[in-house]
N, C-alpha and C positions, 0 to 999 in steps of 0.2 A: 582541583576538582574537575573531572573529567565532566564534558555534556554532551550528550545525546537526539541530536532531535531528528525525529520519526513523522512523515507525513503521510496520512493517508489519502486516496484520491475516492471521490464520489460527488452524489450530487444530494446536498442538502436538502433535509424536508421528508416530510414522513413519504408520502407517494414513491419517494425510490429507496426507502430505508433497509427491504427486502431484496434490493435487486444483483446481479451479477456486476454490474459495475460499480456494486459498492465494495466489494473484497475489501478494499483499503481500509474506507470505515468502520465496517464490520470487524475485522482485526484489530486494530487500535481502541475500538472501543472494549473488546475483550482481554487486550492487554490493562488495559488503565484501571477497571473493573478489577481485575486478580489484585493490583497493589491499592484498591481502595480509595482511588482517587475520580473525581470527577472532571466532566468537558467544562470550561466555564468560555460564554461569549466575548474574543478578545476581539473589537470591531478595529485596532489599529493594524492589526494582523490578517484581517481579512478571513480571520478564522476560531473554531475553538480548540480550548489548548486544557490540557492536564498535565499534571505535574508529578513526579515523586522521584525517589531515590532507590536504588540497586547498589548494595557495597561502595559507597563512596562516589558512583555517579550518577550526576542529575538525567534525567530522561522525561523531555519534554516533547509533548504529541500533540497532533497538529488535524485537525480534518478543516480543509479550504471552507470557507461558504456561498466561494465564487462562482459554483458550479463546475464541473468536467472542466468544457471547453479551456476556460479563465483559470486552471488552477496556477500558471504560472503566475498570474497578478499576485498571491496567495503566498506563493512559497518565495517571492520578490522580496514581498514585506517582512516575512519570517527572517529573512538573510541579509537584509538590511536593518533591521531594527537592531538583531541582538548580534550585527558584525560578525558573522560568523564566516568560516571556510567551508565551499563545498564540500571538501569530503568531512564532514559532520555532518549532512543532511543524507537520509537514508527514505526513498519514496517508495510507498507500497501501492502497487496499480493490478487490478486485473488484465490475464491478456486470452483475449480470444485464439490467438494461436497455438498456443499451450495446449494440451490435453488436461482434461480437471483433475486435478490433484498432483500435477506437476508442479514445481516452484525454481524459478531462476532467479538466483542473486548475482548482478554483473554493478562493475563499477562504472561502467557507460557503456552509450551506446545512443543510436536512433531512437526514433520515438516508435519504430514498428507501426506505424499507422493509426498511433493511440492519442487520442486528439488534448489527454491529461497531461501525457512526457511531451507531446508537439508543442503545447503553450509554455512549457517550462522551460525546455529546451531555448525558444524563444526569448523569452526573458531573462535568462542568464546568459544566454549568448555563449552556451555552452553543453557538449553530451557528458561533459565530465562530472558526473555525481551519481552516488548508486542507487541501484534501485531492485526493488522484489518482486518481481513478477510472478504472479498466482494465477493459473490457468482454470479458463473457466468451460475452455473446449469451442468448435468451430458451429456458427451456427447450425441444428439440423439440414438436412433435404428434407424440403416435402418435394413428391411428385418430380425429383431430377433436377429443381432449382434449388441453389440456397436460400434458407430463411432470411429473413431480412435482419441486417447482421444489428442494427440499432435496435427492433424487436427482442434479439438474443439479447443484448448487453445491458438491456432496460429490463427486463422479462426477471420477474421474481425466481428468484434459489430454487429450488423442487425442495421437497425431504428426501428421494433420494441422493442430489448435489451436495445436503447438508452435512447428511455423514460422512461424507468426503472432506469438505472443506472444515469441518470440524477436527479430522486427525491431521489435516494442511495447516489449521491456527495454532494447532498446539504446538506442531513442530515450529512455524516459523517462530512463535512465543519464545519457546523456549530458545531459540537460537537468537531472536532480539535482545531478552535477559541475561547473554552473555557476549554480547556485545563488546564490554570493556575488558571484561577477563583471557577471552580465549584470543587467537589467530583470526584475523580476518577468512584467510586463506582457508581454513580450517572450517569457519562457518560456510563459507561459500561453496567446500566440497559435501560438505554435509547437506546444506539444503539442496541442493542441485542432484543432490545423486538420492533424494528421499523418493519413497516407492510407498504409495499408499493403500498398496495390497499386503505388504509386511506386517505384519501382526503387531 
């Protein structure tokens, strides 16, 4: 039996349940939703977790409760408890450098300045495990300065961003649910070359 596990990054608690640095959770919570299953509070985990199956493989999802900064304490626990190899963990993070409705799927890399992959990185002591980066765009200018980029990344979704990141969930969705069937290789040119003006 194949297993799957899926991390989203954000920060726990209603107060940032809307916001751009929840991309993570907001996905995962949309994925686990379609297969009918629910979060339930795993405090040895550091996080909540949902469970179900796709053709034969488990897919277990994960959102930290350790906050941003901390999420590598989180994903520590996840990969120590159930022994597992990095490339089984797949993290989903918003990136402000991204343009909105961009999506990168890389199998490592830097943290790009993202203080969720900086702690994780940390913690494993490693760049090697992949990850989805959802773009949520650079903060505006007002008046020739940038906005204050923790402002942007804290700053609730608009309803214009929505519908964006709504054809951005469905694509990544659909490209997580086939995880075990298709080409890595294949999902990664897929997501990476999605154009969210395409009809």
């Amino acid at each position: 039996m194949n297993e799957i596990y899926l991390i989203g990054l954000g920060n726990p608690g209603k107060k940032y349940s809307k916001t751009r640095h929840n991309i993570g959770f907001l996905l995962l919570e949309k994925l686990s939703k379609k297969h009918n299953s629910n979060f339930l509070i795993k405090d040895k985990l550091k996080s909540s977790c949902s469970e179900f199956q796709i053709n034969n493989c488990t897919f277990r999802l994960f959102l930290p409760n350790t906050f941003m900064n901390n999420s590598g304490d989180a994903v520590r626990a996840i990969v120590d408890w159930y022994k597992i190899n990095l490339d089984q963990i797949l993290i989903i993070v918003d990136d402000k450098d991204l343009p909105l409705g961009k999506i990168r799927f890389r199998q490592k890399g830097s943290s790009g300045g993202h203080n969720g992959l900086k702690s994780i990185i940390e913690q494993l002591q490693t760049q090697n495990f992949k990850r989805i980066r959802i773009g949520i765009g650079s903060p505006p200018l007002l008046k020739g300065k940038n906005f204050n980029t923790i402002s942007h990344v804290l700053g609730n979704i608009s309803s214009e961003e929505k519908i964006i990141l709504d054809k951005v969930y469905m694509r990544v969705i659909e490209a997580l649910e086939q995880l075990n069937t298709k080409k890595e290789e294949f999902i990664i040119n897929e997501l990476n070359s999605f154009d969210k003006d395409q009809p």
